[in-house]
TORKOLGU-898667 format. One record per residue (C-alpha): residue number from 1; x, y, z. Coordinates in steps of 0.001 Angstrom, whole numbers. Layout:
! residues N
<pt><i>NUM</i><px>X</px><py>Y</py><pz>Z</pz></pt>
...
***
This chain:
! residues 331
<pt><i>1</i><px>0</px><py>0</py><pz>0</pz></pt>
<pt><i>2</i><px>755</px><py>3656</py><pz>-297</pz></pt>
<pt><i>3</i><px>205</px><py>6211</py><pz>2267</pz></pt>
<pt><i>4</i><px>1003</px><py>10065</py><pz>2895</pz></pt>
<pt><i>5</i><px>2549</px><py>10016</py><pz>6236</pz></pt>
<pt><i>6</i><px>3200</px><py>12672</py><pz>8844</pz></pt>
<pt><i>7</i><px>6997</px><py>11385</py><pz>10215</pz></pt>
<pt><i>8</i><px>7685</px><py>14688</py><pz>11975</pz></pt>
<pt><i>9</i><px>5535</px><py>17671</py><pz>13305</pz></pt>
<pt><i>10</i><px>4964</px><py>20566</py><pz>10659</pz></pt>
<pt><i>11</i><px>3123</px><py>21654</py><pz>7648</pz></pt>
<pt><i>12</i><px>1324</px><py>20039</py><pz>4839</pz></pt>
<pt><i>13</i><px>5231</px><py>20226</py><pz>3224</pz></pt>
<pt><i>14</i><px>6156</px><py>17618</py><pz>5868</pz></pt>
<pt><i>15</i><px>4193</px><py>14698</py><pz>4458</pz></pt>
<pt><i>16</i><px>5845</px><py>11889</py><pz>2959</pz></pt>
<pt><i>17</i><px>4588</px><py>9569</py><pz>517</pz></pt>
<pt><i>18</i><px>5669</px><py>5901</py><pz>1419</pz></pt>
<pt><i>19</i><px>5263</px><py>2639</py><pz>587</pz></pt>
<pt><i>20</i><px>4147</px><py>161</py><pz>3654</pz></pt>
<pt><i>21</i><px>2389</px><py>-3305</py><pz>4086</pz></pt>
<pt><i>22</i><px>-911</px><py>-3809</py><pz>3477</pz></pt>
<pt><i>23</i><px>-2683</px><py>-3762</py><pz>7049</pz></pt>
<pt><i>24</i><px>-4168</px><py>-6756</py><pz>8444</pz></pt>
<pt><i>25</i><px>-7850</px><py>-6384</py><pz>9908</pz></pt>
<pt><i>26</i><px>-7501</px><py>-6772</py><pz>13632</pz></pt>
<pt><i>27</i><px>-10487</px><py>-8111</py><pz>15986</pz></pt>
<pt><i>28</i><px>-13565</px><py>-6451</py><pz>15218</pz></pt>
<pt><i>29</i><px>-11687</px><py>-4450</py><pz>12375</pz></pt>
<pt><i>30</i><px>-12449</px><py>-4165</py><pz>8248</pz></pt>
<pt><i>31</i><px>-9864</px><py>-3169</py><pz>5866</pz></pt>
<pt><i>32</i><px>-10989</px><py>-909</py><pz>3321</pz></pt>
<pt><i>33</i><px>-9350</px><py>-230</py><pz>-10</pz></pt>
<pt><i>34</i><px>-9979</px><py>3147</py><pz>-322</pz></pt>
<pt><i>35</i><px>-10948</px><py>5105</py><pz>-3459</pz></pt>
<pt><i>36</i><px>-11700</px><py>8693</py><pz>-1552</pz></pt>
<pt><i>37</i><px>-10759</px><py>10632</py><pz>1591</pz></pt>
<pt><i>38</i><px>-12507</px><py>13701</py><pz>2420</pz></pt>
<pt><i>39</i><px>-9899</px><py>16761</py><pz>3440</pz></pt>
<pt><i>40</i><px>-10974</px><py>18444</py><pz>6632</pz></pt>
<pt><i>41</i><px>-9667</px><py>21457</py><pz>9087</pz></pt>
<pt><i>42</i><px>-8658</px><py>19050</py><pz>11529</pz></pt>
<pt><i>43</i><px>-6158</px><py>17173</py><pz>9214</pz></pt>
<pt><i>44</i><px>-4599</px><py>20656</py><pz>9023</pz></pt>
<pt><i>45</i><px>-3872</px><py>20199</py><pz>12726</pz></pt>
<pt><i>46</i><px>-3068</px><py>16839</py><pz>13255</pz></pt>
<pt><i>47</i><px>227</px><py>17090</py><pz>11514</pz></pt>
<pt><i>48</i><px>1296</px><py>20422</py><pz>13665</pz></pt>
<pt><i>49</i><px>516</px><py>17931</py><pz>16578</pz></pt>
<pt><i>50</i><px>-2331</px><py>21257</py><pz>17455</pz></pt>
<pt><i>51</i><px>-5282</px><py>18868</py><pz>17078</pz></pt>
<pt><i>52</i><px>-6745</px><py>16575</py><pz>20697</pz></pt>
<pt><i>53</i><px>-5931</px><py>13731</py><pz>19171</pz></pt>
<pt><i>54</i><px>-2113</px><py>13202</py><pz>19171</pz></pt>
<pt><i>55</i><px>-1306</px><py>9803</py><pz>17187</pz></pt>
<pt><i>56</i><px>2319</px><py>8208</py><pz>17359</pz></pt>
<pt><i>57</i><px>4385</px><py>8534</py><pz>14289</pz></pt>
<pt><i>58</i><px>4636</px><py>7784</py><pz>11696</pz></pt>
<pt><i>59</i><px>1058</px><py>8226</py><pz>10391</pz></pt>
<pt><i>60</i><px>-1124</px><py>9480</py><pz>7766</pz></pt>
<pt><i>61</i><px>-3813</px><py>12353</py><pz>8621</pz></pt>
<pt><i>62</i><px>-6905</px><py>11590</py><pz>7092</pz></pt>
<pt><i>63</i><px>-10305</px><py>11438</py><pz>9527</pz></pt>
<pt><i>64</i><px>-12730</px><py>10107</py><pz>6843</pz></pt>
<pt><i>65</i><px>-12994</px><py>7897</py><pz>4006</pz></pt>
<pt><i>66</i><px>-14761</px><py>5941</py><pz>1407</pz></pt>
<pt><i>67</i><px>-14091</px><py>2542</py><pz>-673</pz></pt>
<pt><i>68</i><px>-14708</px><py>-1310</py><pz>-649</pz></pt>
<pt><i>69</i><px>-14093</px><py>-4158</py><pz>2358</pz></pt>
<pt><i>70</i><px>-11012</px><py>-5847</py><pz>1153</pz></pt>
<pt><i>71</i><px>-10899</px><py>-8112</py><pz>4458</pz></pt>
<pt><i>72</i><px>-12594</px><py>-9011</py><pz>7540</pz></pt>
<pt><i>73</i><px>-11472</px><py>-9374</py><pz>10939</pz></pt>
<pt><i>74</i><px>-12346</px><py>-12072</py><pz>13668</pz></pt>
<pt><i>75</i><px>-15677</px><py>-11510</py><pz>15134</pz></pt>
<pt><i>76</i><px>-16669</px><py>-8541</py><pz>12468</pz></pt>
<pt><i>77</i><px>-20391</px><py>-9384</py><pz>11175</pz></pt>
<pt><i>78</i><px>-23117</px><py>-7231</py><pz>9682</pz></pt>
<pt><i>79</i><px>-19950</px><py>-6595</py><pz>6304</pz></pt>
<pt><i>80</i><px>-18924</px><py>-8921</py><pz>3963</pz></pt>
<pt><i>81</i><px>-16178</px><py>-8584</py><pz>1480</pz></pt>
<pt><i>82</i><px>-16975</px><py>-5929</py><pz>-1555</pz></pt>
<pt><i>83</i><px>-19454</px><py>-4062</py><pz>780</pz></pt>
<pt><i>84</i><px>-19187</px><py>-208</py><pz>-350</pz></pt>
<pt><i>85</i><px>-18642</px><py>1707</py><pz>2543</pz></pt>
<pt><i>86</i><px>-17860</px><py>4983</py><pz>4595</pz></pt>
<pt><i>87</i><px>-15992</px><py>5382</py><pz>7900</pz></pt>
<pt><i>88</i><px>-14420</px><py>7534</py><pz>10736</pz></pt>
<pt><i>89</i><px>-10762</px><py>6837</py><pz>10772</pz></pt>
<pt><i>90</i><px>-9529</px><py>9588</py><pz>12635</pz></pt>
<pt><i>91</i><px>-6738</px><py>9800</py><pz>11244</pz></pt>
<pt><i>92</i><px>-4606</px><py>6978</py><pz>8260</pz></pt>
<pt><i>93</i><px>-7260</px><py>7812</py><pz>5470</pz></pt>
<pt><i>94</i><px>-4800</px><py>9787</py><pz>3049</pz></pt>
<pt><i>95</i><px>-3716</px><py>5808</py><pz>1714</pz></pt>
<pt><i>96</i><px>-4861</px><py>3141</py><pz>-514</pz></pt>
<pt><i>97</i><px>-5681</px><py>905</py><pz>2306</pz></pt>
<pt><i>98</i><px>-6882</px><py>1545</py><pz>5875</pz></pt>
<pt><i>99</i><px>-8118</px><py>-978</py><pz>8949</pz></pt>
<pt><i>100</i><px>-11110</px><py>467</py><pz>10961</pz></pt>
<pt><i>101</i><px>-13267</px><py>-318</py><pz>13188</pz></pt>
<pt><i>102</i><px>-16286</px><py>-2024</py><pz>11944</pz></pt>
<pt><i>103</i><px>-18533</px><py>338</py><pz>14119</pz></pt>
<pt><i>104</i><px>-17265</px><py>2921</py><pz>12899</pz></pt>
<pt><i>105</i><px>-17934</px><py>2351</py><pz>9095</pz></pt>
<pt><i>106</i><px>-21467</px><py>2125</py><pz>7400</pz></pt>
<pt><i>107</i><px>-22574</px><py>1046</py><pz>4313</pz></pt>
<pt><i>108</i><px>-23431</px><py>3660</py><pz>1581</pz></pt>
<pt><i>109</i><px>-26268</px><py>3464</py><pz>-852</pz></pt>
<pt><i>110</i><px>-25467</px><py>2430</py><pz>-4470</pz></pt>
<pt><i>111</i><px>-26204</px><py>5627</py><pz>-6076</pz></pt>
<pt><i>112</i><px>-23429</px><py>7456</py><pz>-3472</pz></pt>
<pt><i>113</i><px>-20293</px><py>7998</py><pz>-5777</pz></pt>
<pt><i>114</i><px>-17044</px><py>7329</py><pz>-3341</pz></pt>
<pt><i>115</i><px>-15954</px><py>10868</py><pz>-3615</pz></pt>
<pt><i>116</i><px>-19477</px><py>12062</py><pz>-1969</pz></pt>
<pt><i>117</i><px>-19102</px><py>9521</py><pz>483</pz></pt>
<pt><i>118</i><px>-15493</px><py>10399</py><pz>1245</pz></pt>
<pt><i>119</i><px>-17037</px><py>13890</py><pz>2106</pz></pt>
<pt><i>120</i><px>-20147</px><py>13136</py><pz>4017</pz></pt>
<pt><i>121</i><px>-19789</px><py>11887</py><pz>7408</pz></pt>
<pt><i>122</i><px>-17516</px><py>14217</py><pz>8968</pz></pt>
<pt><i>123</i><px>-19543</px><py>17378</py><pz>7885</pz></pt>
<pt><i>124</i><px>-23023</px><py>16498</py><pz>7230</pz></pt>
<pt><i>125</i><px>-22598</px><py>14262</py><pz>11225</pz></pt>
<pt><i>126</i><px>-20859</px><py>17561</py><pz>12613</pz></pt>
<pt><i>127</i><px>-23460</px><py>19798</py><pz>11635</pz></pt>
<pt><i>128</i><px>-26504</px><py>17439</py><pz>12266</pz></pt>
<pt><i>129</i><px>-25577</px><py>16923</py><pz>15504</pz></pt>
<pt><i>130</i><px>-24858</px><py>20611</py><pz>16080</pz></pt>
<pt><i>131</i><px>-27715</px><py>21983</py><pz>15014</pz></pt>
<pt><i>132</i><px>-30454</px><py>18655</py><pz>16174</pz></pt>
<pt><i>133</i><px>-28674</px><py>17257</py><pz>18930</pz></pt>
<pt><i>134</i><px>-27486</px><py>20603</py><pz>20991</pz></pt>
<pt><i>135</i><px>-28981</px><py>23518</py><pz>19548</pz></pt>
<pt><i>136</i><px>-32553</px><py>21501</py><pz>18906</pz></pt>
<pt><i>137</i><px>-33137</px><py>24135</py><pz>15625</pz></pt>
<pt><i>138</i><px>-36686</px><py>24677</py><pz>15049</pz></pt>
<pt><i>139</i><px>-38654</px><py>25508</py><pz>12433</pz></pt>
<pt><i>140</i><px>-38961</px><py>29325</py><pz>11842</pz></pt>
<pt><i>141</i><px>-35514</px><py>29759</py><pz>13832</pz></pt>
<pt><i>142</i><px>-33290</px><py>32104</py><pz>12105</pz></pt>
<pt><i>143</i><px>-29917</px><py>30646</py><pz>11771</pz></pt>
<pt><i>144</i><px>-26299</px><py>32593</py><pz>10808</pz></pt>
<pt><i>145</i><px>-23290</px><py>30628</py><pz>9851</pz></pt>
<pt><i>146</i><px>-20130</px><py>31730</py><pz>10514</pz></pt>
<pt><i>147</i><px>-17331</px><py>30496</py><pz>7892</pz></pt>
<pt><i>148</i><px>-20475</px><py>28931</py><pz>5651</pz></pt>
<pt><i>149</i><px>-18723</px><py>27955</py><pz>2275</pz></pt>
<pt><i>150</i><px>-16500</px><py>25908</py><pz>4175</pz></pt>
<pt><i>151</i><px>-17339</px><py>22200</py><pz>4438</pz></pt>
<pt><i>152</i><px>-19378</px><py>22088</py><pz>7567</pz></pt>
<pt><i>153</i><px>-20902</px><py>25719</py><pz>7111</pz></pt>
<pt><i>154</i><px>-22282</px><py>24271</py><pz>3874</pz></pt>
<pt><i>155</i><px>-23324</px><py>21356</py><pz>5323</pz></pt>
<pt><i>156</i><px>-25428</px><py>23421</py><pz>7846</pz></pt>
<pt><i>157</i><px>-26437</px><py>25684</py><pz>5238</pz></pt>
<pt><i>158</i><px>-28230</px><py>22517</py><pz>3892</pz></pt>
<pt><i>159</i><px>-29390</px><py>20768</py><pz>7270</pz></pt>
<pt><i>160</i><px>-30299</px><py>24124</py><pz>8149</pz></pt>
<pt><i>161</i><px>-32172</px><py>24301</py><pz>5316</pz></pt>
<pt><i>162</i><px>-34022</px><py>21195</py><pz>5622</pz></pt>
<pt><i>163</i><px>-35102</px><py>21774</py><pz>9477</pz></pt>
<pt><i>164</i><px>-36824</px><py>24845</py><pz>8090</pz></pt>
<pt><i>165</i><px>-35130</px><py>27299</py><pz>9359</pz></pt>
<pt><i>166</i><px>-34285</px><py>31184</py><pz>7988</pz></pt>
<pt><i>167</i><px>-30527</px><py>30532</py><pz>7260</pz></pt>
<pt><i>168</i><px>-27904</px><py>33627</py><pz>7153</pz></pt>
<pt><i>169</i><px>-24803</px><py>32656</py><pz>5786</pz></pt>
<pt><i>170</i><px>-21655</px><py>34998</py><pz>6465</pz></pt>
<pt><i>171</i><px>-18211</px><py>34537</py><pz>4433</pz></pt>
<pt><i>172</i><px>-15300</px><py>36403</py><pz>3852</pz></pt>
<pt><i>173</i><px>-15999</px><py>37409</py><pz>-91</pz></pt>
<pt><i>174</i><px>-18565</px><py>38035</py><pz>-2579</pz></pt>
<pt><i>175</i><px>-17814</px><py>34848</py><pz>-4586</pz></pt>
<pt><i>176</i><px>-18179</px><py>32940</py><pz>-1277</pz></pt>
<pt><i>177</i><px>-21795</px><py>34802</py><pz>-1024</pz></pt>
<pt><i>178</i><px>-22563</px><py>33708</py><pz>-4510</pz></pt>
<pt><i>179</i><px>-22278</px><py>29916</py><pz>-3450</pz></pt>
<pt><i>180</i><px>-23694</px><py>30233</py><pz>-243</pz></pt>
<pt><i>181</i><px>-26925</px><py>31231</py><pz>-2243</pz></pt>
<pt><i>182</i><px>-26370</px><py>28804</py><pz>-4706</pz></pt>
<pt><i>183</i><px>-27155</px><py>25972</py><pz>-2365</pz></pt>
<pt><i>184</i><px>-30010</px><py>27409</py><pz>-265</pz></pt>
<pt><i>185</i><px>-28796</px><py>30070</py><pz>2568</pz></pt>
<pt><i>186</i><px>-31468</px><py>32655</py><pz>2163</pz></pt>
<pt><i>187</i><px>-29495</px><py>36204</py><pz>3160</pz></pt>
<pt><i>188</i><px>-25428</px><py>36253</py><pz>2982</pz></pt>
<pt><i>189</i><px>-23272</px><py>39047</py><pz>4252</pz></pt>
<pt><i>190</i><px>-19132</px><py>39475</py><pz>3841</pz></pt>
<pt><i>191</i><px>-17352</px><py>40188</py><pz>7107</pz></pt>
<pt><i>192</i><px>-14031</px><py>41778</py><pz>6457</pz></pt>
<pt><i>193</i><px>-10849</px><py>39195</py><pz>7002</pz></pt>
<pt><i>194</i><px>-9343</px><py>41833</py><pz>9983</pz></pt>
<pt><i>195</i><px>-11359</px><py>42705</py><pz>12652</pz></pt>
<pt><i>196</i><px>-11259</px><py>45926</py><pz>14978</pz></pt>
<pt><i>197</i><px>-13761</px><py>47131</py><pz>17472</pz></pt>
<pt><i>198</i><px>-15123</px><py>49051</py><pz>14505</pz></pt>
<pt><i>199</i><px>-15231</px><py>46035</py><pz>12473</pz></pt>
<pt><i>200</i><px>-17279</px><py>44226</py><pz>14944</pz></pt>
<pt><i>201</i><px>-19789</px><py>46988</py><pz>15691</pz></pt>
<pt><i>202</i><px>-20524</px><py>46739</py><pz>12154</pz></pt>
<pt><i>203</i><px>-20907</px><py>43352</py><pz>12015</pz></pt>
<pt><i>204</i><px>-23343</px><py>42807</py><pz>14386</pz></pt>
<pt><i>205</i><px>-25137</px><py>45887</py><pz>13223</pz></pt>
<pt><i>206</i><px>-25118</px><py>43515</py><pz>9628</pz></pt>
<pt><i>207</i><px>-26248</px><py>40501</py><pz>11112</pz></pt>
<pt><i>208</i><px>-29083</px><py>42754</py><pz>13246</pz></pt>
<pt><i>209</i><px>-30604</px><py>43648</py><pz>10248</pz></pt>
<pt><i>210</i><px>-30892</px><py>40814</py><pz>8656</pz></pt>
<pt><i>211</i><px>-31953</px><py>38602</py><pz>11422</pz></pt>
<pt><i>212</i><px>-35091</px><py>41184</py><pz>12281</pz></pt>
<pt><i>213</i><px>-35950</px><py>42900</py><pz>15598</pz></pt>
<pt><i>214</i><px>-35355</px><py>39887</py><pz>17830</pz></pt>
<pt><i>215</i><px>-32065</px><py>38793</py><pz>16640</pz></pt>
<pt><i>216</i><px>-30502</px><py>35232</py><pz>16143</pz></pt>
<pt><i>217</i><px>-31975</px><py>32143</py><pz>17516</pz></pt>
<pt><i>218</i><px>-28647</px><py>29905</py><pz>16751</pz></pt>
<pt><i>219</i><px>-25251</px><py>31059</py><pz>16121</pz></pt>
<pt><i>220</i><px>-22959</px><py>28096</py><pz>14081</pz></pt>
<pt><i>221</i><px>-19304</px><py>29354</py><pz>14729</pz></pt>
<pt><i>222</i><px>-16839</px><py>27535</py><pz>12600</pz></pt>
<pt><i>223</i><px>-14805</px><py>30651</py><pz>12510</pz></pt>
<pt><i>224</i><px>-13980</px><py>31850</py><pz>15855</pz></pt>
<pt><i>225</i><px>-11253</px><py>34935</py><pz>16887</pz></pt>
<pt><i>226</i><px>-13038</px><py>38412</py><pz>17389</pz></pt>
<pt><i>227</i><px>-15803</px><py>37027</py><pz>14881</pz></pt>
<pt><i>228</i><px>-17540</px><py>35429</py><pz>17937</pz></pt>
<pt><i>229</i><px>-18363</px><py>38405</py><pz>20237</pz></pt>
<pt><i>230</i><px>-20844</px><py>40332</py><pz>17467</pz></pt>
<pt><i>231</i><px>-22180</px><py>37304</py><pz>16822</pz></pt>
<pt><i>232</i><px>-23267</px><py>36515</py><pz>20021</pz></pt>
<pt><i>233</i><px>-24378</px><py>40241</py><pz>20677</pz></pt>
<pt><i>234</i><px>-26896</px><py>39299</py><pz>17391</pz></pt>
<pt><i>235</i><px>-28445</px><py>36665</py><pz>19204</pz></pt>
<pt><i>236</i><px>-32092</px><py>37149</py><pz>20471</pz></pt>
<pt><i>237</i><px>-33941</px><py>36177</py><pz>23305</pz></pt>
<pt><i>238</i><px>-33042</px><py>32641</py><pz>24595</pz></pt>
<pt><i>239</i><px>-30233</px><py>32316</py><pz>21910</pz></pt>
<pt><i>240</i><px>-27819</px><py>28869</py><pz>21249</pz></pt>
<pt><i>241</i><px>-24444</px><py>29494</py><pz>20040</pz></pt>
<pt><i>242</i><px>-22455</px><py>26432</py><pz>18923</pz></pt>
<pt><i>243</i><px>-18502</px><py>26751</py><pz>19199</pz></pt>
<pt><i>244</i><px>-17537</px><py>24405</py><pz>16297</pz></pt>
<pt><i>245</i><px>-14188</px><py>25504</py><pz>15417</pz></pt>
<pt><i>246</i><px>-11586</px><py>28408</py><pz>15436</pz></pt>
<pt><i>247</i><px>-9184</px><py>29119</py><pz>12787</pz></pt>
<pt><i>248</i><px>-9419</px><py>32283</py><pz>13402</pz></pt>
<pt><i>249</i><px>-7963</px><py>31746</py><pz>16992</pz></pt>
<pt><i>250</i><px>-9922</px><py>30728</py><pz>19933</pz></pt>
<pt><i>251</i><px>-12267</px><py>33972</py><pz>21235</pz></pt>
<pt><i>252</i><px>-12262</px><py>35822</py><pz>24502</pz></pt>
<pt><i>253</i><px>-16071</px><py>36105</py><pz>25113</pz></pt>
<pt><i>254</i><px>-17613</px><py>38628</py><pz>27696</pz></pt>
<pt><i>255</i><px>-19610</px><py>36401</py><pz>29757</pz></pt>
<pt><i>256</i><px>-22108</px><py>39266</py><pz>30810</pz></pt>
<pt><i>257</i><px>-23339</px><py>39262</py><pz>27395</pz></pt>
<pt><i>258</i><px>-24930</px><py>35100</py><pz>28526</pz></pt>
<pt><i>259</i><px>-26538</px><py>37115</py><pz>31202</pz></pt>
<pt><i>260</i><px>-28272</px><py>40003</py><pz>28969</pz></pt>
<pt><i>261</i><px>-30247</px><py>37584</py><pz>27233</pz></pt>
<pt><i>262</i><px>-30137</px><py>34387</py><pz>28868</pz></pt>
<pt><i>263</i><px>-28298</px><py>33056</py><pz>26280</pz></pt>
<pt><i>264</i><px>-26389</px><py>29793</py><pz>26038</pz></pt>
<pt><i>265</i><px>-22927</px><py>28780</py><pz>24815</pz></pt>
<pt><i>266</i><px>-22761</px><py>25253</py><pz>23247</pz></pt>
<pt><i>267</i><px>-19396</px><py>23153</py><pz>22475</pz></pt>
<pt><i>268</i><px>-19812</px><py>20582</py><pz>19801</pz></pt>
<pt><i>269</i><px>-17688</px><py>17916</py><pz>19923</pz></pt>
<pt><i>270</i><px>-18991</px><py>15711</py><pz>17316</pz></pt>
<pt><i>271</i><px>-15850</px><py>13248</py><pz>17124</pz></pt>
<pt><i>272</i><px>-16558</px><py>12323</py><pz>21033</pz></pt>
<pt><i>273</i><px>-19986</px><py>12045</py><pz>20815</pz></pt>
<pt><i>274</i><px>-19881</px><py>9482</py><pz>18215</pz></pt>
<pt><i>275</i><px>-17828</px><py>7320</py><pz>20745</pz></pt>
<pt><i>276</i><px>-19483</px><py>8039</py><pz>23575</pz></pt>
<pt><i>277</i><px>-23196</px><py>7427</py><pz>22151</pz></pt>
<pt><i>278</i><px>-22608</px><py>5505</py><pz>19160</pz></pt>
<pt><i>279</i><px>-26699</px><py>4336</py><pz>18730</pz></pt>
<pt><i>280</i><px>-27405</px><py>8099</py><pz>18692</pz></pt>
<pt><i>281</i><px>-24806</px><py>8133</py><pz>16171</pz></pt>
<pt><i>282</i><px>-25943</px><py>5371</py><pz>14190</pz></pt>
<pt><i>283</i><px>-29447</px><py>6853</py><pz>13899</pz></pt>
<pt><i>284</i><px>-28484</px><py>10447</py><pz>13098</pz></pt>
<pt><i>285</i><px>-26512</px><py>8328</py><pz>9813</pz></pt>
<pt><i>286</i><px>-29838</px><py>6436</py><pz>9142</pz></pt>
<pt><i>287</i><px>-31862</px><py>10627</py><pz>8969</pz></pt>
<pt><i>288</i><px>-28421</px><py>11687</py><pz>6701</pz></pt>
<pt><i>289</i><px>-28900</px><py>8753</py><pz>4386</pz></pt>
<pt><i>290</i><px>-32389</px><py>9371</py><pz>4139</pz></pt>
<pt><i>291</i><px>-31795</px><py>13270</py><pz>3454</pz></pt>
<pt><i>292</i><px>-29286</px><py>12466</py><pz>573</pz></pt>
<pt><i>293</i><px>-31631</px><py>10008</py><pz>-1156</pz></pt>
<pt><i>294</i><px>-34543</px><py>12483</py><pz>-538</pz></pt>
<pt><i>295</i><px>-31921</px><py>15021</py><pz>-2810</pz></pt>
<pt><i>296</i><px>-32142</px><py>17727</py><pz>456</pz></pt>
<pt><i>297</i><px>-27999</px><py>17465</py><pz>839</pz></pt>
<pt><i>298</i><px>-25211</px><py>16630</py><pz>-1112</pz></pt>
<pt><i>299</i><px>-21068</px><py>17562</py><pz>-433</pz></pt>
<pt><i>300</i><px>-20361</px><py>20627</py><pz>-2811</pz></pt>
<pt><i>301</i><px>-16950</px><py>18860</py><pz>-3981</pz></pt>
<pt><i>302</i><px>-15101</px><py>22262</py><pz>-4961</pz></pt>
<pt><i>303</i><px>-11517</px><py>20398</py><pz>-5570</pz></pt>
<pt><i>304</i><px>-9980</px><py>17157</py><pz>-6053</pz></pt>
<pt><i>305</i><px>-6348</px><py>15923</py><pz>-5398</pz></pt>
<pt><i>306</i><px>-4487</px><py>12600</py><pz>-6219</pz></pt>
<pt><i>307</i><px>-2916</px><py>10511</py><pz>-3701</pz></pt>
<pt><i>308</i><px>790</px><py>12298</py><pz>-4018</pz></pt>
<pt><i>309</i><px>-1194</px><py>15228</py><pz>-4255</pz></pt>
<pt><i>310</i><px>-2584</px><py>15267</py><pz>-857</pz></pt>
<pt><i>311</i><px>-280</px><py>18193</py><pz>467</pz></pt>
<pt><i>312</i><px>-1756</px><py>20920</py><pz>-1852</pz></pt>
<pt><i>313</i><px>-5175</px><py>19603</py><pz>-668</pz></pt>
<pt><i>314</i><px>-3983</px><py>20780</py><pz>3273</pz></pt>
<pt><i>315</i><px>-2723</px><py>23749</py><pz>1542</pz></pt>
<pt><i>316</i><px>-5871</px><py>24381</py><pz>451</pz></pt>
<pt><i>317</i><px>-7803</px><py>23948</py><pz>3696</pz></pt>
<pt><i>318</i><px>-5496</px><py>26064</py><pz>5688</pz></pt>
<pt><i>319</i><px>-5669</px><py>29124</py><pz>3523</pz></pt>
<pt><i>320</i><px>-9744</px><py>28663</py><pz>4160</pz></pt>
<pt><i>321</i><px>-10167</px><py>28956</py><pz>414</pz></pt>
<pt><i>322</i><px>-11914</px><py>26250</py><pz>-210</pz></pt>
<pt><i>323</i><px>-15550</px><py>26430</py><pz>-491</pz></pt>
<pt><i>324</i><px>-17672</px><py>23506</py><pz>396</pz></pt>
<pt><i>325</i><px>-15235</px><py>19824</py><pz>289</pz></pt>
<pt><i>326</i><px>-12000</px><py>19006</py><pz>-745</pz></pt>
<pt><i>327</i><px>-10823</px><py>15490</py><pz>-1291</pz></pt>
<pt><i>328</i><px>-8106</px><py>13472</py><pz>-1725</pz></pt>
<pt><i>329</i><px>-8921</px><py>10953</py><pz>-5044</pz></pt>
<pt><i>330</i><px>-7031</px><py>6819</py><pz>-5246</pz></pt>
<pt><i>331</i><px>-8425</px><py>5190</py><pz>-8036</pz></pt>
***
């Protein structure tokens, strides 16, 4: 097998593309031979050793992927051998063959390409769970996204979407906007890429009028930095905001402003509670599934990178230009 591995802490330049033994499936492991790994922000961190999870080196990033059971380990049932499937890896995805395990892969419908599967579980599961699970959206909510042509903010744009909800989707250009709209959000707005006291005034006074008088039920923060604060002065009445991510650097939030309006501040730690509740898991796949076949949501592939490849991908994801999923191609 090949792989792109991480040997030493460090950017996407770092990776090395090696050739290693095909793995052997372990007890209650599958191997997969994978044809599609989705790119995602955490991969960017993974290899700085920044991310929670902290794997011993050599390895390859790489949290999800797609392809076909190549082998079966003892005590594995519910897969046999050719089965077309998605799974959580963590992290090994960026190579041609991966062991997982088998709980944490699921079979994908025949009509679900392996690059769309490569890119669904890790945004579409993030988001669902976000916005279902701990901020309990409801229809008529108004919703603003914070970093929404990225993967997950386009996922929610979608989910958000199909829970009924008014969606605002805020980006950092006008050709971001444009795509936003393209795939549902119903009012966009650019925040600039610096932020001064100034800057934020203005953005809440932005998100304000576009959320109406009583402001924004749920904030999705995939962003972060001083983008946070005039989001959360935006929200209304009883408001949820859901701390997703932070490239933009983890925010200093005035807790008095929690007080004002009784507001709440939510983490989402999707990767966790897939471990820790893995039927809730499994049934919030089983309302994706349904969603995709239904035509509601779909990854909004914007790029796609071969195997050797698979730095530029990171490059890509780190510069936050990419707008909806990148992924890493092996067939």
């Amino acid at each position: 097998m090949k792989a792109m591995l991480s040997t030493a802490p460090g950017g996407p330049e770092t990776l090395q593309l090696t050739d290693l033994p095909d793995p052997e499936p372990g007890k209650g492991h599958v191997v997969v031979r994978v044809h599609a790994a989705g790119v995602n922000f955490p991969d960017t961190l993974i290899i700085r050793d920044l991310y929670q999870m902290k794997p011993p080196r050599p390895f390859a990033p790489g949290g999800e992927i797609a392809g076909e059971v190549v082998a079966l380990g003892a005590g594995v049932t519910g897969f046999e051998v050719g089965d077309r499937v998605l799974a959580l890896t963590g992290y090994g995805g960026f190579a041609t063959h991966v062991a997982v395990e088998a709980g944490r892969a699921f079979r994908i419908p025949d009509a679900m390409p392996y690059d769309e599967a490569a890119c669904f579980i890790f945004t579409y599961g993030t988001s669902h769970h976000a916005l279902k699970d701990r901020a309990h959206l409801r229809p008529g909510e108004t919703l603003l996204i914070l970093g929404a042509a990225g993967g997950v903010g386009a996922a929610a744009i979608e989910l958000g979407k199909a829970m009924r909800a008014k969606v605002i989707a805020a980006v950092s250009s006008e050709e971001k906007a444009a795509f936003c709209r393209s795939i549902g959000a119903d009012e966009t707005l650019v925040y600039p890429r610096e932020m001064d006291r100034d800057a934020q005034k203005a953005l809440s006074a932005q998100i304000k009028a576009l959320a109406g008088r009583d402001g924004v039920d749920v904030v999705y923060d995939a962003v972060g930095g001083d983008y946070a604060e005039p989001a959360i002065r935006a929200l209304a009445w009883e408001g949820r905001y859901l701390v997703v991510g932070f490239p933009a650097g983890i925010p200093r939030i005035p807790l008095n402003l929690t007080l004002l309006k009784v507001t709440q501040i939510m983490g989402v730690f999707w990767g966790a509670f897939t471990m820790r509740d893995p039927a809730a898991h499994a049934r919030n796949m089983d309302d994706l599934f349904r969603l995709y076949a239904e035509g509601r949501i779909r990854p909004q592939i914007s790029a796609a990178y071969p195997l050797e490849k698979a730095a530029e991908a990171l490059r890509q994801m780190e510069g936050r230009k990419a707008m909806g999923k990148i992924v890493v191609t092996l067939d």
